[in-house]
TIRO-232629 format. One record per residue (C-alpha): residue in one letter; residue number from 1; x, y, z. Coordinates in Angstrom, 3 decimals, decimal comma. Each point is the difference from the previous one (the first is absolute). Layout:
BEGIN
type=A&seq=NUM&c1=X&c2=Y&c3=Z
...
//
This chain:
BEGIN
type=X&seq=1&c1=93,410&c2=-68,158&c3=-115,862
type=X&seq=2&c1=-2,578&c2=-2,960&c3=-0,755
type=X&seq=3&c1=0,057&c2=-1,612&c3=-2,678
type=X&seq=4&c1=-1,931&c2=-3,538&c3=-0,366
type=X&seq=5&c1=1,988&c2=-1,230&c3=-3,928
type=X&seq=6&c1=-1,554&c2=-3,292&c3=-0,093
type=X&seq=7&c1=-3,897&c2=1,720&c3=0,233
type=X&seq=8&c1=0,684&c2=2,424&c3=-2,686
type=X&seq=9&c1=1,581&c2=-2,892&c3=-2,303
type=X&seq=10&c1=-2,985&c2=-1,836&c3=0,786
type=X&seq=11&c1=-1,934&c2=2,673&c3=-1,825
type=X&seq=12&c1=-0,931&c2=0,599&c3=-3,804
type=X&seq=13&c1=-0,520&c2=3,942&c3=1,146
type=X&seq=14&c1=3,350&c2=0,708&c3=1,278
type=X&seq=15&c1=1,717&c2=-1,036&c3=-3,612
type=X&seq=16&c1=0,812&c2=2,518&c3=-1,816
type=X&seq=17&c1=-1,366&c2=0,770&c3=-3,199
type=X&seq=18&c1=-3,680&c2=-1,375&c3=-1,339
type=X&seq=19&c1=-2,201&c2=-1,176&c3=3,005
type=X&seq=20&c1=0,504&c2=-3,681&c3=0,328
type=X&seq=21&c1=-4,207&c2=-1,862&c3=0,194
type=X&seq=22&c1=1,716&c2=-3,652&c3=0,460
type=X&seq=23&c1=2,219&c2=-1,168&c3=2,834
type=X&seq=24&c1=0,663&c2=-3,764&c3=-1,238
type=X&seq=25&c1=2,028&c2=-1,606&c3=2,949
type=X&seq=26&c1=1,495&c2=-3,475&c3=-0,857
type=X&seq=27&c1=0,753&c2=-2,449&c3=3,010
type=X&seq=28&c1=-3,324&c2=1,027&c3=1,354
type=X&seq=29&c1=-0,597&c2=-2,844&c3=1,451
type=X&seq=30&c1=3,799&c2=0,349&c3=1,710
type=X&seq=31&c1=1,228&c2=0,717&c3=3,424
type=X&seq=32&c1=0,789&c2=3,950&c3=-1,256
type=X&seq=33&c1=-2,850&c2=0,665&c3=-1,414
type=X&seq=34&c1=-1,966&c2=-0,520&c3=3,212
type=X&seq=35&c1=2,454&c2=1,377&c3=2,524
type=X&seq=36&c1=0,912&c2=3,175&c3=-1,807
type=X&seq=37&c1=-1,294&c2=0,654&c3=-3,321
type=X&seq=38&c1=-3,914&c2=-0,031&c3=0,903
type=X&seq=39&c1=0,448&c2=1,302&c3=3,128
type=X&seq=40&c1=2,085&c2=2,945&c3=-1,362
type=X&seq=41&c1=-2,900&c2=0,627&c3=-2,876
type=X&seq=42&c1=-2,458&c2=-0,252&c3=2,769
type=X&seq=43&c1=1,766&c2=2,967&c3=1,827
type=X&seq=44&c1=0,090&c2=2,413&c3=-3,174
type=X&seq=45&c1=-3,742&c2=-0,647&c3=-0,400
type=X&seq=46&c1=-0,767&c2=1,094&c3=2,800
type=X&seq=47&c1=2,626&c2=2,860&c3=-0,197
type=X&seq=48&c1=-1,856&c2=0,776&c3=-3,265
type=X&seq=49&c1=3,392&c2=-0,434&c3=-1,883
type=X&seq=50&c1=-1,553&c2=-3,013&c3=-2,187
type=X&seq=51&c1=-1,834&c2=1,935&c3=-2,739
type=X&seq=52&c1=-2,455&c2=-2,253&c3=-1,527
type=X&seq=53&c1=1,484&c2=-3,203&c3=-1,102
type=X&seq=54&c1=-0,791&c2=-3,669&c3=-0,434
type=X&seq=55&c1=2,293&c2=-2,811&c3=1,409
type=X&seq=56&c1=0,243&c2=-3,034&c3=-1,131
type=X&seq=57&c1=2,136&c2=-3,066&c3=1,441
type=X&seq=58&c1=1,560&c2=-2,878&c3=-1,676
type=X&seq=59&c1=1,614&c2=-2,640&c3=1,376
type=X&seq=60&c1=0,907&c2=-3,936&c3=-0,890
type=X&seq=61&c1=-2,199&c2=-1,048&c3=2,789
type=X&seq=62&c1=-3,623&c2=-1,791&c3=-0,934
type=X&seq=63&c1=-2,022&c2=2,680&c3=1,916
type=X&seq=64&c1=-3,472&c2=1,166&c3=-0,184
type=X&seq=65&c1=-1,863&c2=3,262&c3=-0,036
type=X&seq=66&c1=-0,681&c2=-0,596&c3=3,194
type=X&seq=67&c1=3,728&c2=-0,532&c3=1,324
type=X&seq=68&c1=1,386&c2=2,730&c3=-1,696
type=X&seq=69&c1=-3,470&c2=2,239&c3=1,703
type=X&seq=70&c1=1,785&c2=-1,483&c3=3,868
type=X&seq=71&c1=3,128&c2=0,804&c3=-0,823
type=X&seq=72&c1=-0,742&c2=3,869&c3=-0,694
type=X&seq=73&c1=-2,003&c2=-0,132&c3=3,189
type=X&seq=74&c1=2,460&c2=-1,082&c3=1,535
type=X&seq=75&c1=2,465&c2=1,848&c3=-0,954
type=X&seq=76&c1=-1,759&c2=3,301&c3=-0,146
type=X&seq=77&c1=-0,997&c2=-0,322&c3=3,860
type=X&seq=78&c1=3,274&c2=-0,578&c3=1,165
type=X&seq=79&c1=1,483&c2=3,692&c3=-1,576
type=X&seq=80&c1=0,701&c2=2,044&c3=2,438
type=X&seq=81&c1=-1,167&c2=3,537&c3=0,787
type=X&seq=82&c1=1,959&c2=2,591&c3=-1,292
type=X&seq=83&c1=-0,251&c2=3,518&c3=0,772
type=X&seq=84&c1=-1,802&c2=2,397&c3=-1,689
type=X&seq=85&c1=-2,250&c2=-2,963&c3=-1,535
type=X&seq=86&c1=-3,642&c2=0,992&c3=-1,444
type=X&seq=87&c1=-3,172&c2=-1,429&c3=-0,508
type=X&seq=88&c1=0,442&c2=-2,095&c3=-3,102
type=X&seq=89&c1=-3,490&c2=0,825&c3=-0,986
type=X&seq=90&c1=-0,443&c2=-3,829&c3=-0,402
type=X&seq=91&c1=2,738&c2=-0,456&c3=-2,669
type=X&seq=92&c1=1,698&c2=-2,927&c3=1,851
type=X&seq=93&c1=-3,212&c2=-1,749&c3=-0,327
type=X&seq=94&c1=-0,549&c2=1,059&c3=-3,345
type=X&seq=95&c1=3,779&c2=-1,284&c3=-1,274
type=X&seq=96&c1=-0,342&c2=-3,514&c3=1,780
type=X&seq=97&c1=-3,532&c2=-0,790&c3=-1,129
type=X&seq=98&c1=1,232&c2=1,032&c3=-3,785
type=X&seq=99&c1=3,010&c2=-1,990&c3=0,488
type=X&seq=100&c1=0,983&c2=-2,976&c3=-1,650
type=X&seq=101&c1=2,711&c2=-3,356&c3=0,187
type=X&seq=102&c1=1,475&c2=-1,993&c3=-3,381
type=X&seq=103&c1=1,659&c2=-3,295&c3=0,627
type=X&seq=104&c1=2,804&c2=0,691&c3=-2,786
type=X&seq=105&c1=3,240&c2=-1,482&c3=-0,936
type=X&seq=106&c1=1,614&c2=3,324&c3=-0,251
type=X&seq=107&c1=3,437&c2=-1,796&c3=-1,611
type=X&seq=108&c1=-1,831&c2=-1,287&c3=-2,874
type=X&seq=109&c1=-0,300&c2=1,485&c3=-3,450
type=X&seq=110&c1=-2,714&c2=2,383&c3=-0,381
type=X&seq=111&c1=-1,874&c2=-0,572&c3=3,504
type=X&seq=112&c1=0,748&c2=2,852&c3=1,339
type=X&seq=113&c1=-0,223&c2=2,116&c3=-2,855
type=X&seq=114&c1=-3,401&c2=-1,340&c3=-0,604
type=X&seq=115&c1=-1,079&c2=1,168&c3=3,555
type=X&seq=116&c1=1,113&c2=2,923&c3=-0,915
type=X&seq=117&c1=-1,875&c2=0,568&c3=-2,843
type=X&seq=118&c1=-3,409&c2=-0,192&c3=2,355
type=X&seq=119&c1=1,424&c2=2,887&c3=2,390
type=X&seq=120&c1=-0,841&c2=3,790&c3=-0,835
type=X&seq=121&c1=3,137&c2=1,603&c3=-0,183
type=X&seq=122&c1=2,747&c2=1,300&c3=1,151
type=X&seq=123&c1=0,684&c2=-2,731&c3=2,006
type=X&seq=124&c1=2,550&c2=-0,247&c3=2,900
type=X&seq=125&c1=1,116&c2=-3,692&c3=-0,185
type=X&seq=126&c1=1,534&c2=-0,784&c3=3,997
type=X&seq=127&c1=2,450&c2=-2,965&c3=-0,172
type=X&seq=128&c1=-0,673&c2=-1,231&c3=3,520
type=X&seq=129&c1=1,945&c2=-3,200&c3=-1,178
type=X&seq=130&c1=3,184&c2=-1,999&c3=0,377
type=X&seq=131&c1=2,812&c2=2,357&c3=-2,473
type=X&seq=132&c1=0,587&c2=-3,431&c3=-2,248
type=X&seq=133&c1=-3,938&c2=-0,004&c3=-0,887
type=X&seq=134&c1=-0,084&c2=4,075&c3=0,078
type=X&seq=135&c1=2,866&c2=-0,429&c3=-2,716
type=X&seq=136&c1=-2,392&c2=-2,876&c3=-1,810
type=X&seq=137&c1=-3,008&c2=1,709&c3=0,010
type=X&seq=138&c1=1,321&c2=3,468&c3=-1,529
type=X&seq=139&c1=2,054&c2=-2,130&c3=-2,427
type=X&seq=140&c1=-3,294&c2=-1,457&c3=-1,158
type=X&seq=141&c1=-1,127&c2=3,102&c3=-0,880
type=X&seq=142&c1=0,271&c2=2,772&c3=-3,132
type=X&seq=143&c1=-0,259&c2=3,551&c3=0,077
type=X&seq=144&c1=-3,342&c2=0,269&c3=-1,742
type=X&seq=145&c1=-1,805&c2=-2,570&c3=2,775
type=X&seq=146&c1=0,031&c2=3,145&c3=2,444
type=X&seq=147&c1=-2,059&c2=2,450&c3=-0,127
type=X&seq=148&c1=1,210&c2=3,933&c3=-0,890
type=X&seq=149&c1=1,384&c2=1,741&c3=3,659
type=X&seq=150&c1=0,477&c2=-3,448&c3=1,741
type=X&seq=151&c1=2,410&c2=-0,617&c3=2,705
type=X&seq=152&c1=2,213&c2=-2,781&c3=1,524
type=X&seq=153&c1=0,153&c2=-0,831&c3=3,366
type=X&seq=154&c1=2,861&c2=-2,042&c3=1,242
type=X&seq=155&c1=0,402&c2=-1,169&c3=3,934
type=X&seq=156&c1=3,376&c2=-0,477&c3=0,900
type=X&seq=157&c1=2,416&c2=-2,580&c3=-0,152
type=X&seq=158&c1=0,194&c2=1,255&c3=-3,949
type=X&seq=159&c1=1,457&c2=-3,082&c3=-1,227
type=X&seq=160&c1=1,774&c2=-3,035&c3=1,244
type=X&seq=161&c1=3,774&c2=1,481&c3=-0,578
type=X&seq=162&c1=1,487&c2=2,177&c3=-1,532
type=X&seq=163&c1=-0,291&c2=-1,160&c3=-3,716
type=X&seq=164&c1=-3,805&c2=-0,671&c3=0,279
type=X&seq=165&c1=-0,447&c2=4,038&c3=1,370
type=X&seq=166&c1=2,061&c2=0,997&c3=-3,385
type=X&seq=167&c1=-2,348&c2=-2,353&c3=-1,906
type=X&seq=168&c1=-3,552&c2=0,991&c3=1,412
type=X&seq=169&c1=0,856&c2=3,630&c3=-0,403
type=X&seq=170&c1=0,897&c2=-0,688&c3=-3,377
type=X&seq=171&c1=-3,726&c2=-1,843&c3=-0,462
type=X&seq=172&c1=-1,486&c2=3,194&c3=1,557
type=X&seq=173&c1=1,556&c2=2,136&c3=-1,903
type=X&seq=174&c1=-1,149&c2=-1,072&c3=-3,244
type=X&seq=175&c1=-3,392&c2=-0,072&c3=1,659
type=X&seq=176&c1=-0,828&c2=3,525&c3=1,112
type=X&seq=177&c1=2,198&c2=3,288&c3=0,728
type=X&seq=178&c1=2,031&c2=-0,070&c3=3,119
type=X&seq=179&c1=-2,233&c2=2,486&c3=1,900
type=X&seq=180&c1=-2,929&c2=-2,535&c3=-0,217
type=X&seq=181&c1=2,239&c2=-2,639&c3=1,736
type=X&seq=182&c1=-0,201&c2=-0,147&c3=3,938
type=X&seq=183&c1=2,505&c2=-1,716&c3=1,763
type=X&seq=184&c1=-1,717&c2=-0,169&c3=4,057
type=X&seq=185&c1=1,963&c2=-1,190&c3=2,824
type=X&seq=186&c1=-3,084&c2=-0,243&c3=2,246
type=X&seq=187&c1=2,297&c2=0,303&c3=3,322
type=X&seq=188&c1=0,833&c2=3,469&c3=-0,773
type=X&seq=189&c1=-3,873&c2=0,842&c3=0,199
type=X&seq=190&c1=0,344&c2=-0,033&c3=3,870
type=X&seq=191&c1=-0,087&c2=3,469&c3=1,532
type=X&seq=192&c1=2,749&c2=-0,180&c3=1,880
type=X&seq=193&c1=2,102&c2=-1,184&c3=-2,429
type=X&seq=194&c1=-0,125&c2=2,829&c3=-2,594
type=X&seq=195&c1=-0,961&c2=2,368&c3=3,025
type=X&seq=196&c1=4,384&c2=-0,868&c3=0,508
type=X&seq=197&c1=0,439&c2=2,501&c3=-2,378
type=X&seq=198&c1=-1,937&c2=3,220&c3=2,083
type=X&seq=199&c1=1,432&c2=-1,252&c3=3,235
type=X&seq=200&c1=3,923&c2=0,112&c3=-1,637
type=X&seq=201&c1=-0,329&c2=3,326&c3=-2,706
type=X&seq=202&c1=-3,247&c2=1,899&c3=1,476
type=X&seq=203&c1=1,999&c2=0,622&c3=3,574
type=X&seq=204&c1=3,061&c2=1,462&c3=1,277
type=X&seq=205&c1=0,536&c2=-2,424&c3=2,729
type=X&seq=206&c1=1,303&c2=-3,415&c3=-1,611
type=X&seq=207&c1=1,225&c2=0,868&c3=-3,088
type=X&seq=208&c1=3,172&c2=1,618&c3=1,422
type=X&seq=209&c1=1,038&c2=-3,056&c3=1,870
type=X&seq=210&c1=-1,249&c2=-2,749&c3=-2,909
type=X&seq=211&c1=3,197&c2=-1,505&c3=-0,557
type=X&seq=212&c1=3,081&c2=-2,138&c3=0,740
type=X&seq=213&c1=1,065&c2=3,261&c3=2,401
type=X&seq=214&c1=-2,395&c2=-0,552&c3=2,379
type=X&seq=215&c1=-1,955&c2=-3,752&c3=-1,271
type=X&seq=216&c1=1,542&c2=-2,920&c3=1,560
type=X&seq=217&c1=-2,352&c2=-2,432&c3=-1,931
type=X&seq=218&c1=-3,581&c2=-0,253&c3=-1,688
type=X&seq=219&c1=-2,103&c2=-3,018&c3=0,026
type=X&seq=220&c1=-2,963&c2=-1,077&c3=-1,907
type=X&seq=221&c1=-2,019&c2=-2,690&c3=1,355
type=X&seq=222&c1=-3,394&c2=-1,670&c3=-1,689
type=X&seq=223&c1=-0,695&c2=-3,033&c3=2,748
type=X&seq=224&c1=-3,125&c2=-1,128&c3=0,052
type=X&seq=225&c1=-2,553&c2=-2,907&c3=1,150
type=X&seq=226&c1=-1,415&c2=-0,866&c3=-2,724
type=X&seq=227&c1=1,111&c2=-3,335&c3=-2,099
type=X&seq=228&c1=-0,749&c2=-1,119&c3=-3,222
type=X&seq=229&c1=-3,848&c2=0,748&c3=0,156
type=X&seq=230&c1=-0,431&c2=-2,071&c3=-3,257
type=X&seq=231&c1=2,411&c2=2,479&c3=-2,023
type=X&seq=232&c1=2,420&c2=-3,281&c3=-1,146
type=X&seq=233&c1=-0,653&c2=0,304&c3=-3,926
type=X&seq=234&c1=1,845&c2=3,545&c3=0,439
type=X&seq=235&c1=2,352&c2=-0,369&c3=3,052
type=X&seq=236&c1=1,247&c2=-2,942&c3=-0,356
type=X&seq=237&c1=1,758&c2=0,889&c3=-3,026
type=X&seq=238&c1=1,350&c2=3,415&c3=1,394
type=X&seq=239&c1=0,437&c2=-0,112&c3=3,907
type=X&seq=240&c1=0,768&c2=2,518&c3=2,265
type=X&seq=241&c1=3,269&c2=1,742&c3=-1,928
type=X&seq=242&c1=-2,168&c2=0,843&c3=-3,253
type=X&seq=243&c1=-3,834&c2=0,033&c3=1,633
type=X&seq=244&c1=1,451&c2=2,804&c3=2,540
type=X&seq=245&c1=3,426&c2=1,019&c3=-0,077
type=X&seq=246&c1=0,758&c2=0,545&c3=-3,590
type=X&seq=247&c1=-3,466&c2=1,143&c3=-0,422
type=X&seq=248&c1=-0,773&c2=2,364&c3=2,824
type=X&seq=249&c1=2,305&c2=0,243&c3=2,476
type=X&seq=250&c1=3,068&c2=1,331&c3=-2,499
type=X&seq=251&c1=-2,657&c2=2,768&c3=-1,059
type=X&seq=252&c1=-0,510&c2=0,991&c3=3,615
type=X&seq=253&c1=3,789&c2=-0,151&c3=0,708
type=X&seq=254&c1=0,460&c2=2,104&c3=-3,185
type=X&seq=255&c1=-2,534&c2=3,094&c3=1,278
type=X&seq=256&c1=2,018&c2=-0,362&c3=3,472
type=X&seq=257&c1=3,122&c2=0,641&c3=-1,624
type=X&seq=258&c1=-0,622&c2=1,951&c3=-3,141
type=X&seq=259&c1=1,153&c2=4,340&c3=-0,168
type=X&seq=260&c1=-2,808&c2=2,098&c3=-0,148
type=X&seq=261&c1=-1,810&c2=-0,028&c3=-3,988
type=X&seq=262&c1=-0,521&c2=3,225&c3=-1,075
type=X&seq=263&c1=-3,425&c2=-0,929&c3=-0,608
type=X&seq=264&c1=-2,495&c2=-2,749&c3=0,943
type=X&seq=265&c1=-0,957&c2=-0,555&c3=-3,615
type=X&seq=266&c1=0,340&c2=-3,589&c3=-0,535
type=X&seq=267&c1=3,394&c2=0,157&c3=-2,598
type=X&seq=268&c1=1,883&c2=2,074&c3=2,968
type=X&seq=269&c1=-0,958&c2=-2,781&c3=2,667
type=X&seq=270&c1=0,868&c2=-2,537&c3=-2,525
type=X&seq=271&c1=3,601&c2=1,074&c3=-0,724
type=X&seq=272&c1=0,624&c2=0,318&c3=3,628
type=X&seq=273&c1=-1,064&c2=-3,112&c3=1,032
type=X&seq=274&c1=2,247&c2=-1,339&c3=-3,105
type=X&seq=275&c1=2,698&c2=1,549&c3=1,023
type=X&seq=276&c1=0,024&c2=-0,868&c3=3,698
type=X&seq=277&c1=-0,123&c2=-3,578&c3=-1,529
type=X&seq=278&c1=2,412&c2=-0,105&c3=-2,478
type=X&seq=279&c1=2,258&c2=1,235&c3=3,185
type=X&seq=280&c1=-1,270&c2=-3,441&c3=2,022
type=X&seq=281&c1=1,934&c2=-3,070&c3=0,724
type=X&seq=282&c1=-0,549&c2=-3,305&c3=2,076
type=X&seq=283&c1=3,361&c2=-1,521&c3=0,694
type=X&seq=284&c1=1,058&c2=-3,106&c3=-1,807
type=X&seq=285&c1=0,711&c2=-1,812&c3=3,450
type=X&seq=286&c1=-3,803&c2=-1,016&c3=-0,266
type=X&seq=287&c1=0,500&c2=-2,033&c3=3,458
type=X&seq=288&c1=0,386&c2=3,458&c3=1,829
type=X&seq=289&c1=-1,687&c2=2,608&c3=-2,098
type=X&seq=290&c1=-3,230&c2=-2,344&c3=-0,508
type=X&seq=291&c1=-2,640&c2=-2,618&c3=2,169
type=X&seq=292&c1=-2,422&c2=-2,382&c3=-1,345
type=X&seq=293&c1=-2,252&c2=-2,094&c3=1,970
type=X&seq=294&c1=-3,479&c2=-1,360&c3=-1,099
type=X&seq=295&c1=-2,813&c2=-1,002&c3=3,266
type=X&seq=296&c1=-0,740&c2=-3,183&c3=1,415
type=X&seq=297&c1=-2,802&c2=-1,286&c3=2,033
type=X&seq=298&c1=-1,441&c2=1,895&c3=2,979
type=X&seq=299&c1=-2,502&c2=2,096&c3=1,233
type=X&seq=300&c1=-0,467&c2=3,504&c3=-0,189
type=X&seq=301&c1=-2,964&c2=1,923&c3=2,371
type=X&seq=302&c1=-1,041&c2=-3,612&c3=0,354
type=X&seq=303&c1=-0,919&c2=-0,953&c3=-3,876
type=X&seq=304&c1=2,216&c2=-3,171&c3=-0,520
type=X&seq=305&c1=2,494&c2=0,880&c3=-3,363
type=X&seq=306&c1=1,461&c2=-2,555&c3=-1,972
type=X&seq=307&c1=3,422&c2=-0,622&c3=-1,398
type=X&seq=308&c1=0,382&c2=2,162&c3=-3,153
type=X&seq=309&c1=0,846&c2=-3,081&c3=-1,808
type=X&seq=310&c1=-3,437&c2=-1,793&c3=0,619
type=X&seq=311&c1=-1,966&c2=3,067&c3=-0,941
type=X&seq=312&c1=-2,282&c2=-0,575&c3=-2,865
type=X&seq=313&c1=1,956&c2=0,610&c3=-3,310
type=X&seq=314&c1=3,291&c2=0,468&c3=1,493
type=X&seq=315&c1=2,621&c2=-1,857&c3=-1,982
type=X&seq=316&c1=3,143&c2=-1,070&c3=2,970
type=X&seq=317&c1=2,660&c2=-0,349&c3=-3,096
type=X&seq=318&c1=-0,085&c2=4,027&c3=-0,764
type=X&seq=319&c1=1,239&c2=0,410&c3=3,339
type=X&seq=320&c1=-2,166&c2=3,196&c3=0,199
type=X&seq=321&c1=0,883&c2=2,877&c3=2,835
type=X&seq=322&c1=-2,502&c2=1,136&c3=2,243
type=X&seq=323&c1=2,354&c2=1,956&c3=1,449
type=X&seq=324&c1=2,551&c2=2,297&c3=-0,968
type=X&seq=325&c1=2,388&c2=2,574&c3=1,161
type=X&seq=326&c1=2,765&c2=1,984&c3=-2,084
type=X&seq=327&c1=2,743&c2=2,572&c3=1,353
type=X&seq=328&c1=0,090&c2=3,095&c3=-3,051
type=X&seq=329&c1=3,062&c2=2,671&c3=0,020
type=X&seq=330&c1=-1,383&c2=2,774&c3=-1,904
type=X&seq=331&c1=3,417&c2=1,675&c3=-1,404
type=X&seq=332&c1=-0,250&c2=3,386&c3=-0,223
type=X&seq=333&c1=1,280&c2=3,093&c3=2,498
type=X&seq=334&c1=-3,843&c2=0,301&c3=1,861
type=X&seq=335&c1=0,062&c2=-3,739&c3=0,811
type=X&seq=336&c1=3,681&c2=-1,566&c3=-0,233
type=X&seq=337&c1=1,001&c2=-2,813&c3=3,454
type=X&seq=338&c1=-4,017&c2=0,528&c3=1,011
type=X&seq=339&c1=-1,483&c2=-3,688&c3=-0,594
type=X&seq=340&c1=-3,736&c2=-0,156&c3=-1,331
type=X&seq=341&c1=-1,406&c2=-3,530&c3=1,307
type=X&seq=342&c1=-3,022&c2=-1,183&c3=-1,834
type=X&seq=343&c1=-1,846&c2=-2,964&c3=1,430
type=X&seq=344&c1=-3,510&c2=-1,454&c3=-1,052
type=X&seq=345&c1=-1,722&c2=-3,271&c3=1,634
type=X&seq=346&c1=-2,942&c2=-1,878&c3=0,230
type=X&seq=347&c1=-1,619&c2=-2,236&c3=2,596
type=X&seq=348&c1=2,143&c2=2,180&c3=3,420
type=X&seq=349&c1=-1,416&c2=0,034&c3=3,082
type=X&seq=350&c1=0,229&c2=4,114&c3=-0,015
type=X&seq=351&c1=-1,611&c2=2,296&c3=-2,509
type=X&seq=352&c1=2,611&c2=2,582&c3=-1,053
type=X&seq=353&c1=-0,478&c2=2,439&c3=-2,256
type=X&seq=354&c1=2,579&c2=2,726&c3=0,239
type=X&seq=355&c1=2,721&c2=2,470&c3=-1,583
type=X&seq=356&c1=2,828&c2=0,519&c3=3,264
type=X&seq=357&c1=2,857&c2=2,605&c3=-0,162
type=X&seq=358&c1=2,036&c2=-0,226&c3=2,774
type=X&seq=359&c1=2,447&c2=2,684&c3=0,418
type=X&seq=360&c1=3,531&c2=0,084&c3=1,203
type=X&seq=361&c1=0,354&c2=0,972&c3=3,864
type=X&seq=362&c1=0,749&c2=3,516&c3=0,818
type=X&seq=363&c1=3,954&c2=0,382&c3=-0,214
type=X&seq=364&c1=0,192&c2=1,220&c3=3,663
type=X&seq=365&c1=-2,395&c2=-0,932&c3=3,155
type=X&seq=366&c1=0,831&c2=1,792&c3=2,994
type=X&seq=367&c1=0,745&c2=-1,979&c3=3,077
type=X&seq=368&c1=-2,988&c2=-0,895&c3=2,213
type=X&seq=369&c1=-2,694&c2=-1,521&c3=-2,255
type=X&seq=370&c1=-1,497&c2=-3,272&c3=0,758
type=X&seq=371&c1=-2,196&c2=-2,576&c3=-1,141
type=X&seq=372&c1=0,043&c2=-1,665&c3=-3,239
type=X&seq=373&c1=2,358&c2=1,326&c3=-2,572
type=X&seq=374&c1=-1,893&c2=-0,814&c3=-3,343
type=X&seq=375&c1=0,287&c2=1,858&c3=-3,272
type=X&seq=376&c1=-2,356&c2=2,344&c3=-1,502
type=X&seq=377&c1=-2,537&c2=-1,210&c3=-2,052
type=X&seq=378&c1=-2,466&c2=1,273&c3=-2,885
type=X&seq=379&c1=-3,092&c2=-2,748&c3=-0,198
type=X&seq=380&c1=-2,483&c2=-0,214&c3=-3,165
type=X&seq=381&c1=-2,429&c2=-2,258&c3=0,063
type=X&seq=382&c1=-1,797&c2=-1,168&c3=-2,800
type=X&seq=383&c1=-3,023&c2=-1,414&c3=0,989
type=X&seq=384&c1=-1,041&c2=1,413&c3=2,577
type=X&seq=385&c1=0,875&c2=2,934&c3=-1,132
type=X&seq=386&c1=1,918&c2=1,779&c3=2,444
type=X&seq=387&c1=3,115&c2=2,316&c3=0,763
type=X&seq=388&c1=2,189&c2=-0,100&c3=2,850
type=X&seq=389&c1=3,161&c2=1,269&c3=1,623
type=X&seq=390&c1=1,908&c2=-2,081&c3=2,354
//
């Protein structure tokens, strides 16, 4: 089972319903729009999963025709391969030399509705922005400014807390029907990731033994090299708990744990995940069920890193994470006494991208072995992808 989420979200062909002819992505001139997003488009192009639509970016930076034209280029060069791809019969060209950029205030009263009224319709409208500005912008809106068949595109974190989620799907609501709203967690678009669920329910060799019975503990790790990379508008105000642990690594921890759906249809999947969350805890002795840490100066392959608090439009009073590890007890028969430890940084010297379930040792070894005595493990790596028994 392959499945690449974030590519088909990207896409005005894969809605369902009346052919979207508009992908509007706002924060184009953001960090996720030019790591993910265009790259993502790029590969459905060329997969000849695009149809034939027009994208246009807007973004609060002052850029030109000619910025917006690099950034595409960019972008569209660095998408990988994927298999099965065709010859795009020159529509990648086509869609970036027909593309255009708006510098737009997307918060303020009738901006974006009068981009809007310029774009044949339906449109799919991508919020690749901060969740307090996604909430703004749709806010800002009515239901006549969008065009018949249009569709929402939300990245995740959806909201700041908990209030703010009730509130913007509220806005949405009163916007467009609910299956025209898209709530993406871009993380789950990695193959290996949703490619959890064939390796647990499409085989007869794990399943039997996925539980506290047999699992002596699961982690899920998300280390990585990279530091701020200019992202402080956005990060700084969230850190590591809500950019990556409440956002992504509690979904991956969910499709771990959950009982087989019945179905793969996205309500099935949905109430399981919900359900193997509602069942989650974190122990309110936050000094041993939780770490926090945020990087100082160093170097890493070489490149000199700064302190996190001298990075440019870091604020030191917020105190922000970099960081962050949390101990969950999912309490339910499958998982009760097995702990789930979630940990995210930024700025390690190791690159660590992994799912580990390490298993309980056998309840009898026979006299005579030798060597190390280490436990079991299951490895699933998330970039690279890769699989592997230890």
């Amino acid at each position: 089972m392959t499945t690449h989420a974030i590519d088909e979200q990207a896409s005005g062909h894969q809605f369902r319903g009346q052919a979207i002819r508009t992908l509007l992505i706002l924060g184009a001139s953001g960090d996720l729009t030019g790591r993910l997003l265009l790259p993502g488009l790029a590969r459905l192009i060329r997969h000849g999963k695009a149809g034939e639509i027009t994208l246009v970016g807007a973004g609060s930076d002052p850029w030109t025709a000619e910025d917006w034209q690099s950034r595409l280029a960019t972008s569209f060069a660095a998408a990988t391969p994927v298999s099965g791809a065709q010859d795009d019969g020159g529509a990648l060209r086509r869609i970036c030399a027909a593309s255009t950029y708006h510098q737009v205030d997307v918060t303020a009263q009738g901006a974006l509705a009068e981009l809007l009224a310029g774009l044949e319709g339906p449109v799919a409208i991508y919020f690749a922005l901060p969740p307090a500005v996604s909430e703004k912008a749709c806010a800002a809106l009515e239901p006549g400014d969008l065009p018949d068949g249009s569709r929402l595109v939300l990245e995740k974190p959806f909201g700041t807390d908990r209030e703010s989620a009730a509130r913007l799907n509220t806005i949405l609501s009163r916007l467009v029907p609910e299956d025209h709203i898209h709530r993406v967690d871009h993380f789950l678009g990695k193959a290996t990731v949703l490619n959890i669920l064939g390796l647990r329910f499409a085989n007869r060799l794990l399943e039997p033994v996925w539980n506290s019975l047999h699992v002596d503990s699961v982690d899920i790790i998300f280390d990585e090299k990279l530091t701020l990379e200019n992202r402080a508008r956005y990060y700084d105000g969230a850190g590591a708990l809500k950019d990556m642990i409440q956002s992504h690594l509690l979904q991956v921890m969910a499709l771990i744990a959950m009982n087989a759906p019945s179905t793969l249809h996205e309500r099935d999947l949905r109430d399981h995940i919900g359900t193997v969350l509602r069942a989650s805890s974190v122990h309110p002795d936050f000094s041993t069920s939780t770490r926090r840490a945020r990087y100082s100066a160093g170097t890493i392959d070489g490149k000199a890193v700064p302190n996190y608090v001298d990075e440019n439009g870091v604020d030191p009073s917020r105190g922000t994470e970099t960081l962050a590890e949390i101990v969950v007890s999912i309490n339910n028969e499958r998982w009760a006494g097995v702990p789930f430890r979630l940990r995210s940084g930024k700025s390690l010297g190791r690159t660590r991208k992994e799912a580990v379930i390490t298993f309980k040792p056998v309840n009898h070894l026979p006299e005579g072995f030798t060597g190390v005595d280490s436990p079991t493990r299951l490895r699933i790596g998330f970039g690279p992808d890769t699989l592997a028994l230890d």
